[in-house]
C-alpha positions as CSV (number, residue, x, y, z in Angstrom):
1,X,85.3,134.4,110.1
2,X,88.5,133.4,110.9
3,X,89.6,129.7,110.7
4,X,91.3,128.9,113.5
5,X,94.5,126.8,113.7
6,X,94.1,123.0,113.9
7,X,95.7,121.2,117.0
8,X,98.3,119.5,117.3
9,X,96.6,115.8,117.7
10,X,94.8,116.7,114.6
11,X,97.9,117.5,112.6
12,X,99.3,114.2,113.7
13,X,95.7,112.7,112.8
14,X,96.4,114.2,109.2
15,X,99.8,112.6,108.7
16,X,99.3,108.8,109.4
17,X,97.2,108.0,106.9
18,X,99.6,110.2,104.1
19,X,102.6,108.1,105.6
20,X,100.5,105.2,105.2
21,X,99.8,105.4,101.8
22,X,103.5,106.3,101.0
23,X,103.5,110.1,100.3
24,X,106.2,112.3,101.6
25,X,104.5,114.9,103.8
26,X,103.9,118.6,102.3
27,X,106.4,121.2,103.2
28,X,103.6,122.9,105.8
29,X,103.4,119.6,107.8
30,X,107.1,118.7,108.1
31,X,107.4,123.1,109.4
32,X,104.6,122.4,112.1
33,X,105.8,119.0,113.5
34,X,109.6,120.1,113.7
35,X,108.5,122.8,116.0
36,X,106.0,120.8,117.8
37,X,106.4,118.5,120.3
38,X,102.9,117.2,120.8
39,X,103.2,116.3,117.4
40,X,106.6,114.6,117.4
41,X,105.4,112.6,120.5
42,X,102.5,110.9,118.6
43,X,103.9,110.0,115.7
44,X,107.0,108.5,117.9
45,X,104.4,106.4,119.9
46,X,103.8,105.6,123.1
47,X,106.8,105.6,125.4
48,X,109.2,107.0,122.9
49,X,111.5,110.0,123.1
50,X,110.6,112.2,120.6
51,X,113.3,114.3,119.0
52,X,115.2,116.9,121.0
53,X,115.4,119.4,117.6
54,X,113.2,120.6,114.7
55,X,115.9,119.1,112.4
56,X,115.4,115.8,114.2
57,X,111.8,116.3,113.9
58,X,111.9,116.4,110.5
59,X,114.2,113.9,109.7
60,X,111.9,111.4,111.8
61,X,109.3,112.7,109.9
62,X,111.2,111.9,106.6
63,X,112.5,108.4,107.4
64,X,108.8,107.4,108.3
65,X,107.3,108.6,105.1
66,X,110.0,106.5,103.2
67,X,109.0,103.4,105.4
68,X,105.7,103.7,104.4
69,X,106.8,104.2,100.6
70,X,108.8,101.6,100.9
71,X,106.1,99.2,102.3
72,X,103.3,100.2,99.9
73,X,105.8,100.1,97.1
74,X,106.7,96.2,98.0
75,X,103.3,95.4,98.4
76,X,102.7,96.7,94.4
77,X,105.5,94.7,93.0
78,X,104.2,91.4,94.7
79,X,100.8,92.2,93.1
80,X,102.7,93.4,89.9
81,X,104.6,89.4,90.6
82,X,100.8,88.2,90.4
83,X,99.7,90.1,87.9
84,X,102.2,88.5,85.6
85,X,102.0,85.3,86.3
86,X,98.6,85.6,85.4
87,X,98.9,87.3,82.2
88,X,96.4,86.4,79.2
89,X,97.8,84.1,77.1
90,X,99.3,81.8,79.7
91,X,96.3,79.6,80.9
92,X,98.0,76.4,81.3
93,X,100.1,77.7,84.0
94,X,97.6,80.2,85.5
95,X,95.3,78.1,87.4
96,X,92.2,79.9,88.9
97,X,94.1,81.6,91.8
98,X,96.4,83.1,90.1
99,X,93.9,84.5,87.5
100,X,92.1,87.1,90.1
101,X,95.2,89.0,89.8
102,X,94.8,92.7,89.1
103,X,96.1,93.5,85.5
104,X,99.4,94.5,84.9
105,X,98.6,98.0,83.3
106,X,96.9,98.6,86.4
107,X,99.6,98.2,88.8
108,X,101.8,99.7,87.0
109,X,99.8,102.8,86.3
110,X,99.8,102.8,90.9
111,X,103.2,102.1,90.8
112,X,104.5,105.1,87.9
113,X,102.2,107.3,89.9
114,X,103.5,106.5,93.6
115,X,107.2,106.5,92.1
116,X,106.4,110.3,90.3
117,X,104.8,111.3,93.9
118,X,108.3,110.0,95.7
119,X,111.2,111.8,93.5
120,X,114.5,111.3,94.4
121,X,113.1,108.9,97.5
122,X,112.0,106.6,95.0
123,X,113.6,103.0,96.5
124,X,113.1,101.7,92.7
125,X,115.8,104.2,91.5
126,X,118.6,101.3,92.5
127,X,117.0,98.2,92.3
128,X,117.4,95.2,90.2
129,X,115.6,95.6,86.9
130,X,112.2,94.5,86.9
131,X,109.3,94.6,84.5
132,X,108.5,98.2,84.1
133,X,105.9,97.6,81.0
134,X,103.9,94.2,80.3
135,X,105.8,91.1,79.6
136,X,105.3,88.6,76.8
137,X,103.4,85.4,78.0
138,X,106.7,83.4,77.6
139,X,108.3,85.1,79.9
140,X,105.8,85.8,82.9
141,X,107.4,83.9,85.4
142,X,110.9,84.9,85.0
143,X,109.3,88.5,85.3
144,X,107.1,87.9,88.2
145,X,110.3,86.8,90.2
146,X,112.3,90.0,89.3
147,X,109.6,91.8,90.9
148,X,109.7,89.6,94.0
149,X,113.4,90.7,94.3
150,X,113.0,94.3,93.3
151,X,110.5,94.2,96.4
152,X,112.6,92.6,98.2
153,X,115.7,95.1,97.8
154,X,112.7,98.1,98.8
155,X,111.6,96.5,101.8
156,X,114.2,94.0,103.4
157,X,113.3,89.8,103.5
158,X,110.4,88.9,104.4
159,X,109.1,85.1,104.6
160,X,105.9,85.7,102.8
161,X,107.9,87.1,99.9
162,X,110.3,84.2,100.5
163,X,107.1,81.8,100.1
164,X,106.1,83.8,97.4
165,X,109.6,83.1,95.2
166,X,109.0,79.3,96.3
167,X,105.8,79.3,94.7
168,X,107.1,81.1,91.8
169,X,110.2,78.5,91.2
170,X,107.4,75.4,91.4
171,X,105.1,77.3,89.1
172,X,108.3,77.6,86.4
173,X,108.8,74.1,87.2
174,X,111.7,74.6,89.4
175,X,111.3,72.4,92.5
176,X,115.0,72.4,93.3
177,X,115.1,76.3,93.5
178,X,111.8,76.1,95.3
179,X,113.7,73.7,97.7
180,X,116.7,75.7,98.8
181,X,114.3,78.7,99.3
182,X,112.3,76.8,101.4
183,X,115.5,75.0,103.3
184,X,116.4,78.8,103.9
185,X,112.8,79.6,105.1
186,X,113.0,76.4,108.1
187,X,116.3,76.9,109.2
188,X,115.5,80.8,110.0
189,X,112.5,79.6,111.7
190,X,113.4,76.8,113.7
191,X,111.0,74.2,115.0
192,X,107.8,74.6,116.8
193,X,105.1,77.3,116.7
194,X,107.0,79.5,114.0
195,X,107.2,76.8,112.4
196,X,103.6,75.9,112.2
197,X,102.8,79.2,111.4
198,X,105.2,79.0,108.3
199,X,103.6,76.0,106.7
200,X,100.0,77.9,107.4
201,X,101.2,80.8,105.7
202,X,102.4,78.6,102.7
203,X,99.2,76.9,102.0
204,X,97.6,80.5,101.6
205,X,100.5,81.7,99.3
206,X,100.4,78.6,97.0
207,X,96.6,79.0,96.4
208,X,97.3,82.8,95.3
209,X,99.8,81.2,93.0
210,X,97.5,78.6,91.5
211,X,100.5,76.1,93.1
212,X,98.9,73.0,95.1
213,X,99.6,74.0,98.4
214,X,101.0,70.3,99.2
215,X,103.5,71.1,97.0
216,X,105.3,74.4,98.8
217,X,104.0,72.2,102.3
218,X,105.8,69.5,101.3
219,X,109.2,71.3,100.7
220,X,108.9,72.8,104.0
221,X,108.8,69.5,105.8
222,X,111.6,67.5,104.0
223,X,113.9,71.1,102.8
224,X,116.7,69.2,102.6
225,X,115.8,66.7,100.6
226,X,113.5,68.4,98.2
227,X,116.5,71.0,97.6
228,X,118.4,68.4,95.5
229,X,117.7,67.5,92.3
């Protein structure tokens, strides 16, 4: 019996969830959606132009696929950021939130195996150094920030990671770097509902940090003033 030739909705059907987990598409894929429009016109979304020529179809294709990486790539590196702040060894500054962290050997074994997956569209290849094996307790935190800046340089500024370094800084004991992150943070949101949602979003990030969330909250209100030392 002859298998017949899937369609062209199920082709796109068999590429989200591959970009969404960060892998590059196989050679195959990247051949049938530069040659179909169907194809091109889902993955563009509704309302969107898809590409006029195979080579644009498979440059779309491409610049998706490293989105995704990128995102999934960011998202390890804030749990690597966790993971070592949480490290055995480190229990007076790892309060109970901070200890559900998955280990470091862990993420690191997703991370090697995403990076090998991605080649030479690894994002990593150029970014600041960060802590590619486990780092001694004394230095967790300094280590958990480099990967919130490695993640940063991936994926572009985000306020959750910018909450995230805040937490970090009061965590090291830093509350005037936590401060000027946080005076950064209000003035790009401005007053009102964004800003409400900001100071919501903190109380979440400071529990995942083992930080009392009054703390970050608190820096939010009054940046100016909690940015000097």
């Amino acid at each position: 019996m002859t298998r017949s030739t899937p369609t062209a909705c199920t082709r796109a059907r068999t590429l989200r969830p591959a970009l969404r987990a960060g892998l590059a598409p196989d050679a195959g894929l990247l051949r049938h959606v530069a040659t179909c429009p169907r194809c091109r016109a889902a993955l563009l979304g509704p309302g969107a132009a898809p590409p006029e020529t195979a080579s644009a179809g498979v440059g779309y294709v491409l610049a998706v696929a490293r989105a995704a990486a990128a995102v999934r790539i960011a998202a390890l590196l804030e749990d690597l950021a966790r993971a070592c702040a949480a490290q055995v060894g480190a229990a007076e500054a790892a309060p109970a939130g901070v200890a559900r962290a998955r280990p470091v050997p862990e993420v690191l074994a997703d991370l090697a195996a995403l990076r090998r997956r991605l080649g030479a569209q690894d994002p990593l290849r150029d970014a600041p150094p960060w802590p590619a094996a486990a780092p001694p307790a004394s230095s967790r935190l300094e280590a958990a920030r480099a990967c919130l800046l490695a993640a940063e340089h991936v994926e572009g500024r985000r306020a959750s990671r910018q909450l995230e370094l805040a937490a970090c800084a009061l965590a090291a004991h830093d509350r005037a770097g936590a401060g000027a992150v946080c005076s950064a943070l209000v003035a790009a949101a401005g007053r009102g509902a964004s800003r409400s949602r900001l100071v919501r979003r903190a109380e979440l990030v400071a529990r995942a940090w083992g930080v009392a969330p009054h703390e970050l909250t608190a820096l939010l209100r009054q940046p100016q003033r909690a940015a000097c030392n």
